[in-house]
C-alpha positions, -999 to +999 in steps of 0.1 A: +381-261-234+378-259-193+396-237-176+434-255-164+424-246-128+390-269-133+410-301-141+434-298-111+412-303-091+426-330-065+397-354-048+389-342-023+394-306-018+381-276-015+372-261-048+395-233-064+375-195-071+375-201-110+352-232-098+328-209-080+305-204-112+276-223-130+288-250-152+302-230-185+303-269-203+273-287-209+245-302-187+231-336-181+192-337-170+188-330-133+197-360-114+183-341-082+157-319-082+144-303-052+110-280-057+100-286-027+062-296-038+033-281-046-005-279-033-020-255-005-007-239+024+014-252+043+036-277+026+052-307+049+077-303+074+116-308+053+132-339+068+164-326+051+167-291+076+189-288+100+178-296+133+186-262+147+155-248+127+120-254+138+090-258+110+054-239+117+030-244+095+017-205+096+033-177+068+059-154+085+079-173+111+099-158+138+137-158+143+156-195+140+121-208+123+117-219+088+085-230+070+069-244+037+045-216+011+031-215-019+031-175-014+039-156+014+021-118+028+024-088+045+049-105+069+065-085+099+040-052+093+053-054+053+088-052+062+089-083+038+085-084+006+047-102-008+058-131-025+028-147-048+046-178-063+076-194-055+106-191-086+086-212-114+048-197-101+033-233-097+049-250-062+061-244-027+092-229-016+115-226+021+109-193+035+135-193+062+140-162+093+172-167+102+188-175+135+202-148+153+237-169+151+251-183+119+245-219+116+233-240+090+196-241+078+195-268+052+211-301+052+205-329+026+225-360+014+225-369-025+231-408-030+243-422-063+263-397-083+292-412-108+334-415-101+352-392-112+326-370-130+320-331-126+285-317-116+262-288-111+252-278-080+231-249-083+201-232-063+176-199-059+174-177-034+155-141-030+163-122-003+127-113+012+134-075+036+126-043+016+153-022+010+139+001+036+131-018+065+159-016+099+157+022+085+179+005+056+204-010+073+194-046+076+209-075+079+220-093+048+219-131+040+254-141+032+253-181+025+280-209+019+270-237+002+288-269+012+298-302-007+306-331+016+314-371+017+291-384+039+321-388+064+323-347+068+351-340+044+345-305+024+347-317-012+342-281-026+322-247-014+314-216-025+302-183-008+274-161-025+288-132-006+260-105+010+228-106-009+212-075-007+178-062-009+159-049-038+128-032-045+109-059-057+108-097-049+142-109-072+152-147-072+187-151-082+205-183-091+238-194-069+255-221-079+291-241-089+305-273-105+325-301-083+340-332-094+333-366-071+363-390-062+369-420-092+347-446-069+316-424-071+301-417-035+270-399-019+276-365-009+258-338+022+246-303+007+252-280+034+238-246+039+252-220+060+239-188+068+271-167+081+252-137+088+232-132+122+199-131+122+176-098+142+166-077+115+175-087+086+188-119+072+156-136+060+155-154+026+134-176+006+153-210-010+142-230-038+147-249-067+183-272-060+193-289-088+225-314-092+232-317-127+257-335-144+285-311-161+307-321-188+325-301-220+312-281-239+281-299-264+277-277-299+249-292-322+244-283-362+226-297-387+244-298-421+234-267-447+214-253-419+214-223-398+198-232-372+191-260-351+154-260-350+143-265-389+103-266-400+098-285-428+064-294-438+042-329-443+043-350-468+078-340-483+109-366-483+134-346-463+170-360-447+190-338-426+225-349-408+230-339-375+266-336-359+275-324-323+311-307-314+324-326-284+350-299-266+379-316-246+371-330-213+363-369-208+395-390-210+378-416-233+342-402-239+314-428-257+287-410-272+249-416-277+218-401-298+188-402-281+157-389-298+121-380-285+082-369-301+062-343-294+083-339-256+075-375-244+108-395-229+140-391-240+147-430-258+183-442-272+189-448-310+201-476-312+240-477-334+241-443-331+274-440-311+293-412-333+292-376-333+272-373-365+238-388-371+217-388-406+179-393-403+154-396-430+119-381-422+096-401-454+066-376-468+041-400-449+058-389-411+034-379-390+033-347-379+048-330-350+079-321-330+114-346-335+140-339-311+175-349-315+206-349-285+236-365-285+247-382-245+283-379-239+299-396-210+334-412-199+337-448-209+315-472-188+296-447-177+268-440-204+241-465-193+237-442-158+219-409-160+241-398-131+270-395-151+267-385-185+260-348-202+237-342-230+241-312-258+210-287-266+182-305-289+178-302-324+145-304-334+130-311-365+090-298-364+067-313-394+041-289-400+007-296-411-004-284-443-032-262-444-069-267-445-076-239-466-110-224-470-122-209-498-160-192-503-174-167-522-207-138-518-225-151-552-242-152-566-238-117-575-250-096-603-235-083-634-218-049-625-219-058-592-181-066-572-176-106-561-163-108-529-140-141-528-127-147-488-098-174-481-088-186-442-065-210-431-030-203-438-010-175-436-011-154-472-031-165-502-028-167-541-058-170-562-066-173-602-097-175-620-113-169-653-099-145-677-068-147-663-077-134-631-048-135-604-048-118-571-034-126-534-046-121-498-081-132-478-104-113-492-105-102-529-130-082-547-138-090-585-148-059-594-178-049-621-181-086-622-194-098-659-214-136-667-180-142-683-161-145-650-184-167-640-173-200-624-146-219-604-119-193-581-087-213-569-066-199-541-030-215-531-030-211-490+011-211-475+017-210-438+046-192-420+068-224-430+058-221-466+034-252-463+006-250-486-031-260-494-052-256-518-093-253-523-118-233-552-149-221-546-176-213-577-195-178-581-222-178-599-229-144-622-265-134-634-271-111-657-289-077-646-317-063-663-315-035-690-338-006-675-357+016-699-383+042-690-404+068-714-406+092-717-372+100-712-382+133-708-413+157-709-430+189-706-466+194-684-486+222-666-493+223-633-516+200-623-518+184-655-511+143-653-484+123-676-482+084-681-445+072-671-439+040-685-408+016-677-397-019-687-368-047-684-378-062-653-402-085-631-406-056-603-405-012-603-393+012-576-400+046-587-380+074-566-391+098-557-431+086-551-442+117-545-468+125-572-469+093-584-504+069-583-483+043-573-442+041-568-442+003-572-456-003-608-440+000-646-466+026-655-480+050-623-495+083-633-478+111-622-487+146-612-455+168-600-458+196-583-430+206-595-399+195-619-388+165-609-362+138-622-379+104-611-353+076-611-368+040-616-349+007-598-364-026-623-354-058-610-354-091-629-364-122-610-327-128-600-327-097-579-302-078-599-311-044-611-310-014-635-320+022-635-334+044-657-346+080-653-371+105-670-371+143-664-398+163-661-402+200-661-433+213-647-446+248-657-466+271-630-497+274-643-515+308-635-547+309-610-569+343-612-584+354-581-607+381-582-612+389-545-638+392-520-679+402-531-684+435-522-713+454-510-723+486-518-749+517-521-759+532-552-738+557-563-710+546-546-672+532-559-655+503-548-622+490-557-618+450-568-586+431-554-578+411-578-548+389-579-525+363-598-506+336-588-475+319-609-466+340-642-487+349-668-490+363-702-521+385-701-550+391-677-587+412-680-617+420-666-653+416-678-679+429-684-665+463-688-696+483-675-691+502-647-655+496-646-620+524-645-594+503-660-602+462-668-560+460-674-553+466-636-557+438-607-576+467-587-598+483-606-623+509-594-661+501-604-694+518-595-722+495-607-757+509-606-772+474-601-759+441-585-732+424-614-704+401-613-669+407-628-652+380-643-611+383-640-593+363-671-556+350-666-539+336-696-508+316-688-475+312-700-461+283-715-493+273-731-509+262-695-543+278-704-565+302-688-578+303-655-610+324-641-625+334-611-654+360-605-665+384-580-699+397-570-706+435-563-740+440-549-756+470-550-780+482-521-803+515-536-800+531-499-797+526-465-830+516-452-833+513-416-869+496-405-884+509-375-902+483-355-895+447-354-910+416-331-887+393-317-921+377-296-909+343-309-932+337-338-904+341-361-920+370-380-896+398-382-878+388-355-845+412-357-839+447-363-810+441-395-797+468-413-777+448-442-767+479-465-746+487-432-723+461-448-713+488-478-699+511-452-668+493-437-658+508-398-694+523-392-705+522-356-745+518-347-755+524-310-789+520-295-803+537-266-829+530-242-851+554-224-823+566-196-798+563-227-777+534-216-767+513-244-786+484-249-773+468-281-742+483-305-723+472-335-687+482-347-677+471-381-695+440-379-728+441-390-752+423-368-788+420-364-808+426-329-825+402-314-843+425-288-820+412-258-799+431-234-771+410-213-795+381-220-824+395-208-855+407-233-861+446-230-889+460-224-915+465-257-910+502-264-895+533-285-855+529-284-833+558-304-804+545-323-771+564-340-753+557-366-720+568-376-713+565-411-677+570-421-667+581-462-686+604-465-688+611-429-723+614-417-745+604-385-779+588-394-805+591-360-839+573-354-861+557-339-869+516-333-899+503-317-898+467-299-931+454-300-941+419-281 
């Protein structure tokens, strides 16, 4: 119940302190409603502002001005605060710098309002300096709000007291509940700014509202917690609503209004009791039903002006669901189904073989043929409404892979058959070694062991593998060197060599020949011959041979003339048994023994030319220096043209 001190209240006087508050009852819609506009800077001139104010039309007016923003910037060297919006963020409000006496800045009559009835009065001010402008010691706005008769007699007032500055923009609502005489008049807000003006004392104003205010308006819905219930469509729900009326109204009547999806508030018709029971049938449409029950004194009802109205209740019918449901088939056998729900909130599903599993996106794991077919999944919102849709996956079977032989033994460099089956289509991996990595049957030669692995795919693109291993045993390669050259009587050793294992290795013929059971045996031929080096393998991989020639030069003969004229007959001076004596040197001389032509270790004939240049026909005296058994062979060459 109302405080004792609101209800003696005598017409026409000043309102008491307990008064001096925002109505603690509850509110009727705004019967006044100044926002001041909206649309681009400036707004219009205020017809309602006392005359001792002067409008501009630019942001940041001087002292004793007033004017009309959307926002407001940088005013006074940003002494003031940046305002980009006025207290709701979509219209205009009064940006007022005060006078530098107190007087009143805002002056507005309100026509209309009810006998005998108690209202709202209520606005929102910000006060605009930063804390630290004036060095902090600004002037505060300090502002009595005035209820009048139109004949100048102060029905009630109430003083906000200083306002003072904070560190970011702050609107603050001011406000407190009067009651009018039993005829009903038209009152005259007044507002008075008892602070001087200078620096300081600057405010923005916005958002008056007269509201009915009446007791205290309780709403409930029977067996329900709340008074905002979501029920869902096409389900026969009733609900009864009642509404605790608190004492205040001598002889209240009462009213239910109702309203959809926020459109205007409309009057049920009968429903004049603090309880009301509504049906809402399974085929209401969906959407937002709000329920308020009007109180007002007797004979007073039909006028907005006059009566109160209690919080909504609303009753929101939810739409079921339009659930979704698809699926990644078809899939293979072995394979994992992916099923994927949207629509709702959390999701159910079954299928075939008793399959049950919840949420949007379910795997079916090492699907099978037999869990082929239709998936259902139960979709609930938030407000536990539901929908329902399936979706078929299809299931085909995969190919059985089989490949032969599974595995195998081979030589180096020796070929095997591979041979798969199962399937329209082959992918052998690895391919290397293989004739062809896309075939059921390539040939393959490894290189080495290798595991090939074969993908077969049936014409529904589901697949298999198989594998085959296969070991691969180094065969052994003989190598029995480099031909050698050499002079009668002399020994030379073979280098002979194996590569990959073996069992056995020898030499042949066995003329001539130290030891045929070592890779470098030492062999003095009398005549040119070849030796054959035999390599038997392990493993059973065979035998490998290779041969190497030994010629055999009966001395050293040096010739002593040749013609390099250009007929081609005997053309250089060659010396090939040289060849049999590796790091020899050979030097010959002309007449004033400069060098004319030399050879180191590399055995090369003359062709009678010096830096290009033919010599001269003539007797020219050669050296050569024979190394193992050292020994210096000297002579004579004759070029002849």
């Amino acid at each position: 119940m109302l405080s004792k001190c609101f209800y003696s209240l005598l017409l026409f006087i000043i309102s008491l302190p307990c008064n001096a508050q925002l109505c603690q009852g509850s509110l009727g819609d705004p019967i006044i409603n100044i926002t001041f506009g909206s649309g681009s800077n400036p707004g219009a001139p205020l017809s309602a502002a006392a005359t001792g104010y002067t409008f501009v039309t630019n942001d940041c007016p001087p002292d004793g001005f007033y004017t009309v923003r959307s926002n407001s910037n940088s005013c006074f060297g940003n002494t003031w605060h940046s305002l980009p919006s006025d207290h709701t963020g979509n219209g205009y409000f009064m940006l007022v710098n005060a006078a530098l006496q107190p007087s009143a800045f805002y002056v507005d009559t309100v026509r209309g309002l009810c006998g005998n009835s108690t209202y709202e009065f209520a606005a929102w001010v910000l006060n605009i300096i930063l804390p630290s402008s004036c060095g902090g010691a600004s002037s505060q706005p300090d502002l009595t709000f005035f209820i009048e008769n139109t004949s100048g007699a102060i029905l009630a007032s109430y003083q906000t007291g200083k306002i003072p500055p904070t560190s970011s923009p702050t609107w603050n609502q001011y406000g407190f509940f009067f009651k009018t005489p039993a005829a009903g008049s038209d009152i005259v807000l007044r507002i008075v700014n008892n602070a001087v003006g200078g620096c300081g004392n600057d405010l923005a104003l916005d958002d008056i509202t007269f509201r009915p205010c009446g007791p205290l308006l309780t709403p409930s819905v029977n067996g329900q917690s709340t008074n905002q219930i979501n029920i869902c469509e096409g389900i026969n729900r009733s609900f009864t609503f009642n509404c605790n009326v608190s004492g205040g109204f001598n002889n209240p009547s009462f009213i239910w209004q109702q309203r959809f999806n926020g459109n205007s508030w409309t009057d049920i018709p009968g429903a004049n009791t603090t309880s009301l029971s509504r049906n809402f049938p399974a085929t209401s449409a969906v959407g937002n039903y709000e329920y308020r029950l009007n109180v007002a004194e007797a004979g007073n009802l039909g006028s907005p002006q006059c009566k109160i109205s209690s919080p909504p209740i609303s009753v929101i019918i939810n739409a079921n669901p339009i659930v979704t449901a698809s699926n990644n088939g078809p899939v293979c056998a072995g394979s994992t189904g992916m099923l994927s729900a949207g629509g709702a909130a959390s999701y159910s599903w079954t299928g075939p073989g008793s399959f049950a599993a919840s949420g949007p996106d379910v795997p079916v794991t090492n699907i099978q043929p037999s869990q082929a077919g239709t998936y259902s999944v139960l979709g609930t919102t938030s407000f536990g409404c539901i929908g329902n849709a399936s979706t078929g996956i299809a299931v085909n079977a995969g190919p059985i892979a089989v490949v032969s032989p599974a595995s195998s033994v081979i030589c180096q460099r020796d070929s095997i058959r591979l041979q798969a089956s199962g399937g329209v289509r082959y992918l052998w991996l690895p391919s290397n070694g293989l004739s062809s990595d896309s075939i059921s049957n390539p040939t393959a030669i490894p290189s080495s062991s290798v595991t090939y692995k074969v993908i077969v795919s049936n014409s529904a693109g589901c697949s298999d593998t198989a594998q085959t291993a296969i070991t691969v045993y180094e065969r052994a390669l003989a190598a029995a060197g480099p031909d050698k050259l050499i002079v009668k009587g002399q020994t030379t050793a073979l280098d002979g060599s194996i590569i990959g294992t073996y069992k056995s290795f020898t030499w042949s013929p066995l003329m001539n020949i130290t030891n045929s059971q070592t890779l470098n045996p030492l062999v003095n031929p009398v005549a040119d011959i070849t030796y054959v080096l035999d390599v038997l393998s392990n493993n059973g991989c065979g035998k490998s041979s290779d041969s190497v020639s030994v010629k055999v030069f009966n001395g050293i003969f040096i010739p002593n003339a040749f013609t390099p004229n250009g007929d081609g007959i005997n053309p250089t001076w060659s010396i090939p048994a040289l060849n049999a004596f590796p790091g020899f040197e050979l030097r010959v001389f002309d007449r004033f023994g400069q060098v004319v032509f030399e050879n180191k270790n590399f055995n090369v004939p003359w062709n009678g030319r010096y830096k290009g240049q033919d010599v001269s026909p003539g007797v020219y005296v050669y050296i050569i220096n024979l190394p193992k058994p050292q020994r210096i062979l000297k002579g004579t060459v004759m070029v002849l043209r």
